[in-house]
FIDREN-874393 format. One line per 4 residues: number of its first residue (from 1); their letters; for each residue z, x, y of N, C-alpha, C, CB. Coordinates in steps of 0.1 Angstrom, whole numbers, plus 2048, in hexadecimal, padded with zeros to 3 digits. Glycine has a CB too. Layout:
// residues N
NUM	A	Z X Y Z X Y Z X Y Z X Y ~ ...
This chain:
// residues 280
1	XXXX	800 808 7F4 800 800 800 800 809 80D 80C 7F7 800 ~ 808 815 80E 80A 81D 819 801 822 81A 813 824 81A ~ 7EF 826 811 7E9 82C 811 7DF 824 81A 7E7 831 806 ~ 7E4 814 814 7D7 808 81A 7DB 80B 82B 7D9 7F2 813
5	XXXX	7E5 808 82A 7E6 806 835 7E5 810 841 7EF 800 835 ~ 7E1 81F 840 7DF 82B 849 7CF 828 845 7E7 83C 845 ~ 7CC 824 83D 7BA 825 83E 7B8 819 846 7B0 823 82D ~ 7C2 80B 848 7BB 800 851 7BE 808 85E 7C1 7EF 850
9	XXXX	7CC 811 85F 7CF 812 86F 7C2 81C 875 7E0 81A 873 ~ 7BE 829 868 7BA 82F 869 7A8 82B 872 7BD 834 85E ~ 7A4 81F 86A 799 819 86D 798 80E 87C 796 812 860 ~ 7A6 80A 87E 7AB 801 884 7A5 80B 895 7BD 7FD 87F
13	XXXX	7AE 814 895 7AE 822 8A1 79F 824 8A2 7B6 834 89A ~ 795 82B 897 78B 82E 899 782 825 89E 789 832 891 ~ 78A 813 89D 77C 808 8A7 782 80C 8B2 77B 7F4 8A6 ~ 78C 80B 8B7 791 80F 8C3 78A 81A 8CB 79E 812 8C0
17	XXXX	78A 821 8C9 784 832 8CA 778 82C 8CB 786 83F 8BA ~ 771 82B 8C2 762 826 8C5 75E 81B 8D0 75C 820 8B7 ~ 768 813 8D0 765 80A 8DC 768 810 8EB 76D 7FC 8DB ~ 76E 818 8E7 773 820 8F4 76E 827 8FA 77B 826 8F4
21	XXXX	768 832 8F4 75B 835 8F7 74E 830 8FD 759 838 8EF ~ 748 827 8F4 73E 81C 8F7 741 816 906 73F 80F 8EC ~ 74E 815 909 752 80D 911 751 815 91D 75F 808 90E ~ 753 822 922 754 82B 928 748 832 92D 75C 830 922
25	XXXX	73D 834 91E 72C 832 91B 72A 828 928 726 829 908 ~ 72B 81B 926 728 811 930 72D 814 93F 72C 804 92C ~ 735 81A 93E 73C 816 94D 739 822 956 74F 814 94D ~ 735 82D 94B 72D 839 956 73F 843 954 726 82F 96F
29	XXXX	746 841 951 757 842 94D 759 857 953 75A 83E 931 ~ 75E 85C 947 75F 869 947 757 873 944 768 86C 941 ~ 74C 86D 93E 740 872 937 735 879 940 739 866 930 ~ 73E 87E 94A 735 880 952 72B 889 94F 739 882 95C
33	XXXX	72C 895 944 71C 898 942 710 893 93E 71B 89E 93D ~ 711 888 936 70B 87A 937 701 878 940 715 870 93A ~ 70C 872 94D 700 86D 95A 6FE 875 95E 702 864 965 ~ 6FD 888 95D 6F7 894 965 6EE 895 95F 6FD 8A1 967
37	XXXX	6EC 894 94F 6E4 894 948 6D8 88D 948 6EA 893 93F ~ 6DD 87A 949 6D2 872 951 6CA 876 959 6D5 86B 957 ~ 6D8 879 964 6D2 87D 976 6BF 885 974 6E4 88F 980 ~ 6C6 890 96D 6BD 89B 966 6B0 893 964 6C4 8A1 958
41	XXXX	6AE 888 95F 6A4 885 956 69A 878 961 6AC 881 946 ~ 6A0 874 96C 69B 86E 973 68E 86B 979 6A0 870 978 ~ 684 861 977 678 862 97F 677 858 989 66C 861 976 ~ 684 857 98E 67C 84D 99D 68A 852 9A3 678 836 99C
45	XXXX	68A 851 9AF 697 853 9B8 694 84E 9CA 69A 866 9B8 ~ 6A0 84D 9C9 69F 846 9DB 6A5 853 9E2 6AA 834 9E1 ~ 6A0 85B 9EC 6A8 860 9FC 6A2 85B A05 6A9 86F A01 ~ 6AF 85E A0C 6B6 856 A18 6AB 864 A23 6CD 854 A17
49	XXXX	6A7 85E A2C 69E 864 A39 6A3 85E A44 68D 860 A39 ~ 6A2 863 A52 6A5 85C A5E 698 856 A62 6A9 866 A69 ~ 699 84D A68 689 843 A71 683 84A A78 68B 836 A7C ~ 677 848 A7B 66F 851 A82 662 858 A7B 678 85C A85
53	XXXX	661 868 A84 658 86E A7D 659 874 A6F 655 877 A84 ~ 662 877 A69 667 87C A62 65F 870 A56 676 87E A65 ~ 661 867 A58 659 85A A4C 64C 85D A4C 65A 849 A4F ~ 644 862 A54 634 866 A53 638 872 A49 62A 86C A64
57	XXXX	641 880 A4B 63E 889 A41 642 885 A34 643 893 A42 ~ 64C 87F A2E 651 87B A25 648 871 A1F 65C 877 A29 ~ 63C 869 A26 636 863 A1E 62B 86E A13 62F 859 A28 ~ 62A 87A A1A 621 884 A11 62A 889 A09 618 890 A18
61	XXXX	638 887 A0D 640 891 A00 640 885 9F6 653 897 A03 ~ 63E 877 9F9 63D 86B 9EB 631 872 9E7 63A 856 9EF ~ 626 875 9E9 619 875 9E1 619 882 9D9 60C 874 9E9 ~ 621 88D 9E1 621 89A 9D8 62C 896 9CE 626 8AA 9E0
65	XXXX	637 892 9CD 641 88A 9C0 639 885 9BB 64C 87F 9C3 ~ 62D 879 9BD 62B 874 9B2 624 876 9AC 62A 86C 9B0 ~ 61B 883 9B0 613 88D 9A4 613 898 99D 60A 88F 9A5 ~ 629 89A 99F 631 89C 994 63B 895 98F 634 8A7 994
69	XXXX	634 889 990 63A 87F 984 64B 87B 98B 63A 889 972 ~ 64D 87C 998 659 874 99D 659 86A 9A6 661 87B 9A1 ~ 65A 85C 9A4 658 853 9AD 665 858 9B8 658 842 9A6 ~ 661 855 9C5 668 85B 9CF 668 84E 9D6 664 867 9D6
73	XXXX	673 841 9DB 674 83B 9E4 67C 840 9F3 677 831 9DE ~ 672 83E 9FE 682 844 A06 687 835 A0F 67E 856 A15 ~ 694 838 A13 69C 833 A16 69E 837 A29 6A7 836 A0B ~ 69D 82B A30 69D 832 A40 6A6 82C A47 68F 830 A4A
77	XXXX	6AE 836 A4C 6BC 832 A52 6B8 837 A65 6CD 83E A47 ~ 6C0 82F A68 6C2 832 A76 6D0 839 A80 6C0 826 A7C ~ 6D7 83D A7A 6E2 840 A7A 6E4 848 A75 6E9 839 A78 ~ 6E5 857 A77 6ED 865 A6F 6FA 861 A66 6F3 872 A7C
81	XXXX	6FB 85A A68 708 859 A62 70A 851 A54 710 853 A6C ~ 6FF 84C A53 6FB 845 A45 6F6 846 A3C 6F6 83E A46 ~ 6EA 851 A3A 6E7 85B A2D 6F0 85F A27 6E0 866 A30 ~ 6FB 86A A29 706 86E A22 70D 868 A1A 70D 871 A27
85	XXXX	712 85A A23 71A 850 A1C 712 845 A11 71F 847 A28 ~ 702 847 A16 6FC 841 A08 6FB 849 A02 6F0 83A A06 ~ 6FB 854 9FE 6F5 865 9F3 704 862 9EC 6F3 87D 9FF ~ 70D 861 9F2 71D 863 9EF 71E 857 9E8 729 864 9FC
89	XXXX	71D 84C 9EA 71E 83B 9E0 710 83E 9D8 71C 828 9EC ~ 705 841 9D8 6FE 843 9C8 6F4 835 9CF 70D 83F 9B4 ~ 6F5 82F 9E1 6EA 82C 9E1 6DE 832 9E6 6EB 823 9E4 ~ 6DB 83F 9E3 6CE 843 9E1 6D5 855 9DA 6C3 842 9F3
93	XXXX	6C8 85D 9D6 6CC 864 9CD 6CE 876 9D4 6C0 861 9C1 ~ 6C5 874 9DE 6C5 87F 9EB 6C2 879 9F9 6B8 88B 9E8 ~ 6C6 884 A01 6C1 880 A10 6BD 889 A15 6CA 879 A1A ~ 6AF 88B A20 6AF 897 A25 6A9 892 A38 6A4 8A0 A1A
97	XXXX	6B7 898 A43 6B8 897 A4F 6C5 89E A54 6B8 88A A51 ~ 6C9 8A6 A4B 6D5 8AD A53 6D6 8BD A52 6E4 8A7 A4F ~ 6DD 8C7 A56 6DF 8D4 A58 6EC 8D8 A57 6DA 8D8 A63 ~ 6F1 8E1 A52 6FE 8E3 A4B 708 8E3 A54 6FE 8F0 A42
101	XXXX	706 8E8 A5B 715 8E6 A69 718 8D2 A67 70C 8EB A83 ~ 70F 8C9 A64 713 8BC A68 716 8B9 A57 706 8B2 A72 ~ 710 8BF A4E 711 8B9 A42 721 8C1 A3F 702 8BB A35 ~ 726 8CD A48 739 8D3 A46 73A 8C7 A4B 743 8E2 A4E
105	XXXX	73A 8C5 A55 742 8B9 A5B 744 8B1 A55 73E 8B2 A65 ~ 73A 8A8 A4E 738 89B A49 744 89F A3D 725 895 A44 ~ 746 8A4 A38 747 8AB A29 758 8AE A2C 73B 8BC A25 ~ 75A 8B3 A39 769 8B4 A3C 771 8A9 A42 76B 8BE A45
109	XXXX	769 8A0 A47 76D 895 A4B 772 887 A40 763 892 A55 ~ 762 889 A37 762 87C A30 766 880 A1F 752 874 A32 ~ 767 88F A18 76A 896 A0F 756 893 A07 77C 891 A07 ~ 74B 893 A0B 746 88F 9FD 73F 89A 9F7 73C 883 9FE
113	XXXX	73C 898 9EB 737 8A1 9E2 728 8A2 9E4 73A 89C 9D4 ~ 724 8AA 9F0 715 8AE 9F0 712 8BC 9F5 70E 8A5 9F9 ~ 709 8BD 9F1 701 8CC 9F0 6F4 8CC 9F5 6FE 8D2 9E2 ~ 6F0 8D8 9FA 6E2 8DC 9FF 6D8 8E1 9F7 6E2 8E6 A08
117	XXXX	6D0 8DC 9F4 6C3 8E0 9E5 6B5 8E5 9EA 6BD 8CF 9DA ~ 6B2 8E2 9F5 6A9 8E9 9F9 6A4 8E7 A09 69F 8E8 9F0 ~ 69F 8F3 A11 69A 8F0 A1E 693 8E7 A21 695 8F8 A22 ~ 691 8E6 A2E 685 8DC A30 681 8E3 A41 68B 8C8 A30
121	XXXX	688 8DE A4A 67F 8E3 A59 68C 8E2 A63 670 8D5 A60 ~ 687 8EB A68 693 8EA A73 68E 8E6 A85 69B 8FC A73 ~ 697 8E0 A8C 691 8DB A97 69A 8E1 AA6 693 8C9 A95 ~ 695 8E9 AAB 69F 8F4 AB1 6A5 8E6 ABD 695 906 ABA
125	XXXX	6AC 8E6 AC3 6B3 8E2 ACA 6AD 8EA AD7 6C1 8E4 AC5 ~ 6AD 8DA AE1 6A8 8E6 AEE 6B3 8DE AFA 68F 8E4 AF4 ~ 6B1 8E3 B05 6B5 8E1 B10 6AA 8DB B1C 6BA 8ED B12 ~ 6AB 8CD B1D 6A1 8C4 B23 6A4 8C3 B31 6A0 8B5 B1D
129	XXXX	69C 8C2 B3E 6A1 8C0 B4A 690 8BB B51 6AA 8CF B50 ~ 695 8AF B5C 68B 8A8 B66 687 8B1 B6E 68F 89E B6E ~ 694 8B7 B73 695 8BC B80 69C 8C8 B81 69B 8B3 B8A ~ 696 8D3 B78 69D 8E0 B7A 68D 8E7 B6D 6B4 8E0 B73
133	XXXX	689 8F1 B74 67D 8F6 B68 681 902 B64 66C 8F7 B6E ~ 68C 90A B6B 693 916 B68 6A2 912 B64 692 920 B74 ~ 6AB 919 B5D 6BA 91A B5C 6BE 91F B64 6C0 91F B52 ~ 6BB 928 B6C 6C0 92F B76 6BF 926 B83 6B9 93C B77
137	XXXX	6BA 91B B80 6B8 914 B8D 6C1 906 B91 6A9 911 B8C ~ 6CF 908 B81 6D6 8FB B85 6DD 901 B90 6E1 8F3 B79 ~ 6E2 8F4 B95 6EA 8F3 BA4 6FA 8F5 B9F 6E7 8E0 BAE ~ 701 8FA BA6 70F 8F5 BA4 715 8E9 B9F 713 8F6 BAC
141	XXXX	71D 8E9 B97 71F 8DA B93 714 8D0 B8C 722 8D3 BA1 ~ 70C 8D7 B85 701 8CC B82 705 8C8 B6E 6ED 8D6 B86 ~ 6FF 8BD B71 707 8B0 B68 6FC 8B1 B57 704 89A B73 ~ 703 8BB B50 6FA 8BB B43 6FE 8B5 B36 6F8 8C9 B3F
145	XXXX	6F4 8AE B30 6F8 8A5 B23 6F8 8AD B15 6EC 898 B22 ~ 705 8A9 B0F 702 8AE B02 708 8A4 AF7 708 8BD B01 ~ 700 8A8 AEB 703 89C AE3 713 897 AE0 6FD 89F AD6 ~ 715 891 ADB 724 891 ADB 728 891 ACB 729 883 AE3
149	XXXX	721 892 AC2 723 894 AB0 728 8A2 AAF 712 891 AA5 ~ 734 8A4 AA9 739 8B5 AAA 72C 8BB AA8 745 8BA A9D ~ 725 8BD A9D 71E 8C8 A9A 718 8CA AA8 713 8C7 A8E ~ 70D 8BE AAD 700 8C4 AB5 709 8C3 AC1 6EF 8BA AB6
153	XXXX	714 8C2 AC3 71D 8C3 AD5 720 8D3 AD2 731 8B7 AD9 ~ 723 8DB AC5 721 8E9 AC6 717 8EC AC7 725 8F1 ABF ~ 70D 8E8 AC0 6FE 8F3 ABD 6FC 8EE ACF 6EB 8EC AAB ~ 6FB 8E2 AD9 6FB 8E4 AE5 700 8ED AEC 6FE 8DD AE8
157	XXXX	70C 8F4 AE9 719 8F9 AF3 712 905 AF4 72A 8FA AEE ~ 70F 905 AE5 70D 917 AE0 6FD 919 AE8 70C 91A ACA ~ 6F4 90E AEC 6E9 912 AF0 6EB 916 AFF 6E1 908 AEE ~ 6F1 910 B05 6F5 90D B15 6FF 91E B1B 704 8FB B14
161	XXXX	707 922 B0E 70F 92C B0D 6FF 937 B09 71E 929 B01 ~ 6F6 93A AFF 6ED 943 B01 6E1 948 B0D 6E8 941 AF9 ~ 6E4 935 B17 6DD 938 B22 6E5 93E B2F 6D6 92D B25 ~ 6F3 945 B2A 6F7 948 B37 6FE 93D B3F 6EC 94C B3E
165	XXXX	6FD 933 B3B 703 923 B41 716 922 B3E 6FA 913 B36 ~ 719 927 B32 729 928 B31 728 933 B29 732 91C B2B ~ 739 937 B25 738 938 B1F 745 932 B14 733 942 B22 ~ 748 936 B0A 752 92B B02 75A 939 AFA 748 91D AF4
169	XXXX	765 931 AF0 770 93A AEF 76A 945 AE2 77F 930 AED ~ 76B 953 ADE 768 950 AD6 768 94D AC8 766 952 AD9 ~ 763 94B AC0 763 948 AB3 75F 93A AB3 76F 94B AAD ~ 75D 934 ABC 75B 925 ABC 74C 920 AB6 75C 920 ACB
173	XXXX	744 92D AB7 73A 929 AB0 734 919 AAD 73D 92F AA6 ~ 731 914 AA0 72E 90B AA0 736 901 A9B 726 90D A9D ~ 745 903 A9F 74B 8F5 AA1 74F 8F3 AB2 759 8F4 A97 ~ 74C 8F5 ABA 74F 8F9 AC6 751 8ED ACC 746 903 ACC
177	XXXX	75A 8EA AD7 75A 8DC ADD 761 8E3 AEA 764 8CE AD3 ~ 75B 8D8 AF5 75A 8DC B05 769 8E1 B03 757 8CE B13 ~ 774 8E0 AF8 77E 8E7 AFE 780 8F3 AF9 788 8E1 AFD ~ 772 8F9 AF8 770 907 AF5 76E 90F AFE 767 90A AEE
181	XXXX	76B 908 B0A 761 90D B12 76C 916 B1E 756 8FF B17 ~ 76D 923 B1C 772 92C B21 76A 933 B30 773 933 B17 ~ 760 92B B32 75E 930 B41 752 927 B43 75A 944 B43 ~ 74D 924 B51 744 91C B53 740 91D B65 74A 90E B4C
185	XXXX	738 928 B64 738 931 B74 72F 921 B7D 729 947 B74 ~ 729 91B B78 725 911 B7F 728 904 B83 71F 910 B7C ~ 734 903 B7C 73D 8F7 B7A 734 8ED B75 745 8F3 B87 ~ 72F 8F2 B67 722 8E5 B67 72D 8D7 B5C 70C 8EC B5A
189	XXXX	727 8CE B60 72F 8C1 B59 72C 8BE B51 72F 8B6 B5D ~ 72F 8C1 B49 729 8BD B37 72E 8AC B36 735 8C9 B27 ~ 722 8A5 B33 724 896 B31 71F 892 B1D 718 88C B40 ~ 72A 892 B16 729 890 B0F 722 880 B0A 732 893 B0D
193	XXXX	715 87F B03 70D 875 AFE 70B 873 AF0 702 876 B03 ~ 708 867 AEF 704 864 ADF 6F5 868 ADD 705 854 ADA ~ 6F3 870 AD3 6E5 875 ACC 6DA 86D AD3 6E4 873 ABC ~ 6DB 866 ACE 6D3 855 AD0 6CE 856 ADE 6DF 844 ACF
197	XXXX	6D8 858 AE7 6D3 855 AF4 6CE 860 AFD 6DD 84E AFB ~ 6D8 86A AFD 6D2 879 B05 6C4 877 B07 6D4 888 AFC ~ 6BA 875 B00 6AF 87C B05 6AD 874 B0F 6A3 87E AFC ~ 6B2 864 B0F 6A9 85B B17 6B4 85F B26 6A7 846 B0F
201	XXXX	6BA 863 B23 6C7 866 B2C 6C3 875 B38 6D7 86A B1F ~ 6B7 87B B32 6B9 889 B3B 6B4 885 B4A 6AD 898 B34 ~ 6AC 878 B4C 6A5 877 B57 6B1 873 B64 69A 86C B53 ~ 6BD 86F B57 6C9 86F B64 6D1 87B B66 6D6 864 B62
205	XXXX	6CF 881 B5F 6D4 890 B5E 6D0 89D B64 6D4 893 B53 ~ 6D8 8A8 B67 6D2 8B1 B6D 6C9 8B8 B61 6DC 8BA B75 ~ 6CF 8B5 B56 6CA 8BC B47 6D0 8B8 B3A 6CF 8CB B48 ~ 6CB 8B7 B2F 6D2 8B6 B23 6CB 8BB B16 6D5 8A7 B22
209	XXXX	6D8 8BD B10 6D4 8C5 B00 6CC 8BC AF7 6E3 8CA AF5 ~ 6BE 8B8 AF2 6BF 8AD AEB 6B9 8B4 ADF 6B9 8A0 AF2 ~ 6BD 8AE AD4 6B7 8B1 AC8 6A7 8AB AC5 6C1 8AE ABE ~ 6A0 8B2 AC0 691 8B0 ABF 687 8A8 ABE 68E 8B4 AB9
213	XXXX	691 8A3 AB3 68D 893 AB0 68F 887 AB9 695 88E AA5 ~ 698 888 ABF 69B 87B ACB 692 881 AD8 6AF 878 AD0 ~ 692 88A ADA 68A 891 AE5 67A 88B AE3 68C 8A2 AE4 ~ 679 88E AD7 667 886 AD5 66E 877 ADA 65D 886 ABD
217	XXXX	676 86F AD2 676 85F AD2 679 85A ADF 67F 85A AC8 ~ 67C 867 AEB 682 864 AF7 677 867 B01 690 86B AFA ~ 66C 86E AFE 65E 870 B02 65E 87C B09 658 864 B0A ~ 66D 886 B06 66E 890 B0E 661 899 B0A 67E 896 B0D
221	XXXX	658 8A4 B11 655 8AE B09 656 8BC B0C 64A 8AB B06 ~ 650 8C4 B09 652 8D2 B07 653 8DB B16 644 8D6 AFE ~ 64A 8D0 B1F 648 8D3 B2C 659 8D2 B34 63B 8C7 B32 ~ 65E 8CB B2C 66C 8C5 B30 67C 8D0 B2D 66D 8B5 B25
225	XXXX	675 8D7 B24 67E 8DD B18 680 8EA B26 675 8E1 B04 ~ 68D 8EE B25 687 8FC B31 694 908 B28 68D 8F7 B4A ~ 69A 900 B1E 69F 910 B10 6A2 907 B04 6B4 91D B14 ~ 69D 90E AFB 6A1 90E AEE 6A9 918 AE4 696 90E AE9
229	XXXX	6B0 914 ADA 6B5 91C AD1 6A5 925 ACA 6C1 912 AC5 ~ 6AC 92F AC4 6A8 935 AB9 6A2 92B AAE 6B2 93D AB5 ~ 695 934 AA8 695 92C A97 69B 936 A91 685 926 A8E ~ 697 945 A8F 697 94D A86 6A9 94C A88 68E 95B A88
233	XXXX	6A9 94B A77 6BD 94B A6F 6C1 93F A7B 6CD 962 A72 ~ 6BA 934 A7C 6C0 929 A82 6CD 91F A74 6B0 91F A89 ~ 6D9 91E A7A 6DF 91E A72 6DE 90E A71 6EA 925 A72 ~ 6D7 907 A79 6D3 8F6 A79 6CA 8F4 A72 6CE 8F1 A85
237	XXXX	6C3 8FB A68 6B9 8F3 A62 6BA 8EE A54 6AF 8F9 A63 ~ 6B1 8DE A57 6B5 8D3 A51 6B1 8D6 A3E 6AC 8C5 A59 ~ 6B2 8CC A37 6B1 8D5 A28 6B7 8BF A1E 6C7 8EC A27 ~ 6AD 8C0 A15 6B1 8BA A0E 6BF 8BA A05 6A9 8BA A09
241	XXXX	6C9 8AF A04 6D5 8B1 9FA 6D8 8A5 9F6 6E1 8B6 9FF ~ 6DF 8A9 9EC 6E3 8A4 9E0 6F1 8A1 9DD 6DE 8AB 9D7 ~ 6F3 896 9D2 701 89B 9D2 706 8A8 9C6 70A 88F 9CF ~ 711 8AD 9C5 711 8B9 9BD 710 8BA 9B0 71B 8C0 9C0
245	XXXX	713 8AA 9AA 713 8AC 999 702 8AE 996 71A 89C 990 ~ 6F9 8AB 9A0 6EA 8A8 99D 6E4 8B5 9A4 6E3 898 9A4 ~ 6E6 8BC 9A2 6E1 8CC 9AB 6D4 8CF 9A2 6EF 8DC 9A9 ~ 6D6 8D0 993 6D0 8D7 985 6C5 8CF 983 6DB 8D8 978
249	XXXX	6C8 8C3 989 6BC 8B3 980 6AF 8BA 983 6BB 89C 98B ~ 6A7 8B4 978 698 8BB 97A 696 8B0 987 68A 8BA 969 ~ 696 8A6 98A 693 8A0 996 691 8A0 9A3 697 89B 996 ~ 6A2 8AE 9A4 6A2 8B8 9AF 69D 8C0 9B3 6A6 8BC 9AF
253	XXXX	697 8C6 9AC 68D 8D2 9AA 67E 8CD 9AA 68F 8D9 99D ~ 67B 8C2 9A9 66C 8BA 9AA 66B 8B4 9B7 66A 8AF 99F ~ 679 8AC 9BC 678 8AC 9CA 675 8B3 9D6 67F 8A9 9CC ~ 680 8BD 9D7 682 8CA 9DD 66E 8D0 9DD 690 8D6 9D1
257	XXXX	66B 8D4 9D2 65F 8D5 9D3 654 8D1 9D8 65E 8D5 9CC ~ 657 8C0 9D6 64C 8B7 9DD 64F 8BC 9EC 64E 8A5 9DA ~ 658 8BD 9F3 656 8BB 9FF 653 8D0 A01 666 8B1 A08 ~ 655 8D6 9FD 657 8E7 A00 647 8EB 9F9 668 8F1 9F6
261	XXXX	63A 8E0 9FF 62C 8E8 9FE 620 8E4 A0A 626 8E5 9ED ~ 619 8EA A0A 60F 8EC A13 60B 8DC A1C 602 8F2 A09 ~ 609 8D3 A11 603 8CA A16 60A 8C1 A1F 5FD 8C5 A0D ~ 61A 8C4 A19 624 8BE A27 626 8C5 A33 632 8BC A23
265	XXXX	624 8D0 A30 627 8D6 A3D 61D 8D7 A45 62B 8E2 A3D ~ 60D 8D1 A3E 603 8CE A4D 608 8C0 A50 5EE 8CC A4B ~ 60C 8BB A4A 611 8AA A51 61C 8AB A57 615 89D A47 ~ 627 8B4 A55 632 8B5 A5B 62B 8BC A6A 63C 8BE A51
269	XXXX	620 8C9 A6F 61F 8CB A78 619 8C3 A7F 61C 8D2 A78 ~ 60F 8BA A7A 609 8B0 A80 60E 8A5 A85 602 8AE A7C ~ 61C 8A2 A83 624 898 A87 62B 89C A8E 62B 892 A7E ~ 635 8A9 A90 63E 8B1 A97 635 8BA AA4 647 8BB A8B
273	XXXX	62A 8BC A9D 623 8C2 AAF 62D 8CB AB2 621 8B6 ABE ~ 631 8D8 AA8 63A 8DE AA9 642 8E4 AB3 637 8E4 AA4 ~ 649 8D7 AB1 659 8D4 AB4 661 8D9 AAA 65D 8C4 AB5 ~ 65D 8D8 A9E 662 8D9 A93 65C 8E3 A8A 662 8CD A8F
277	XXXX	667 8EA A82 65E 8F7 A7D 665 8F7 A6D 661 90A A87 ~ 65C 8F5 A64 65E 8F7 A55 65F 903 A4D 655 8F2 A4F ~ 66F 903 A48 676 910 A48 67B 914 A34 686 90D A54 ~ 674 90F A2D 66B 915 A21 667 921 A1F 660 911 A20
């Protein structure tokens, strides 16, 4: 009898065990090499893109994916702040629109699990003005815009600080905030703005930092621009990511690819009218 009965418990445990498993199988559970393994084996995926020009190049990175076999949908957000948080919830699989000073931030602020898988283009940051065609020619006291999102209110400070305009404390590098700012021989007014608006904002301004992309959507142009950062070892440039368990997936490596060849980067120049420079 004592024998029957360790072979029913014995069998009794092992449905258990098996359902438990299965159960865990379904739920996506601890198994997590499982869904890396999936991730791995993927042929369709959504990232997350900003609106704009950027959806003209991305439409040639869909056609180079799909003739190596990876359906690519993208996903268009209007708000920086919303790619991450979908890449991070699993509603889309990559995103590509940010540069690593904003993806520390994002990542120190909000903790999420993402990574950088491959370049894409970088968009130097310039310094826009109506009514000034030299730096040497602001007035005392004159009223300059800079973004107000930590990253691009440093990569501003730090531009304004290479033109001789301040300078800031140092080490502040690229987390730097106006309360870095350790000297300022012009007393110029830094007016902190949202991304969004600066560009359309310089015409009230003596000057402002705007980033590349809003500068096209604000109709600023080149004629307008009177300094720019550096590209070469620009530490702003943008780069497709992922989250970290999916680094390895053959998916990643087919994406990354689709966009890092020839035929995007004539669409990418022909859309950007280089503003924008592809850093591959």
């Amino acid at each position: 009898m004592r024998k029957l009965l360790n072979k029913t418990k014995t069998n009794v445990n092992g449905a258990f065990l098996l359902a438990a498993v299965a159960a865990t199988m379904l739920t996506g559970g601890v198994l997590a090499p499982l869904s890396v393994a999936h991730a791995a084996d993927k042929s369709s995926i959504k990232v997350g893109i900003m609106s704009g020009e950027d959806e003209d190049v991305w439409r040639e990175v869909v056609k180079q994916a799909a003739a190596k076999g990876l359906t690519v949908k993208t996903v268009v957000f209007n708000d920086y702040n919303q790619p991450n948080e979908a890449l991070q919830e699993g509603e889309v699989d990559a995103n590509a629109f940010q540069h690593q000073p904003f993806l520390n931030n994002q990542i120190k602020v909000n903790h999420y699990d993402i990574v950088r898988v491959g370049d894409t283009a970088v968009w130097p940051i310039g310094l826009y003005s109506k009514k000034v065609k030299l730096v040497k020619d602001f007035k005392d006291g004159a009223v300059i815009g800079v973004p107000n999102d930590p990253s691009n209110e440093a990569r501003a400070l730090v531009l304004l600080q290479e033109q001789g305009l301040l300078k800031l404390k140092p080490g502040a590098g690229i987390a730097a905030t106006t309360a870095d700012i350790v000297a300022n021989p012009k007393h110029l007014k830094i007016k902190e703005l949202d991304s969004g608006v600066i560009g359309r904002s310089v015409p009230d301004l003596d000057a402002a930092v705007v980033n590349t992309d809003w500068a096209l959507k604000s109709g600023l142009t080149p004629e307008d621009r009177i300094a720019q950062e550096p590209i070469k070892n620009n530490p702003y440039t943008n780069f497709i990511a992922v989250k970290k368990e999916n680094v390895n997936a053959t998916w990643v490596k087919t994406l990354v690819s689709s966009y890092q060849n020839e035929p995007v980067k004539t669409v990418f120049n022909e859309v950007y009218k280089g503003t924008g420079v592809t850093t591959w």
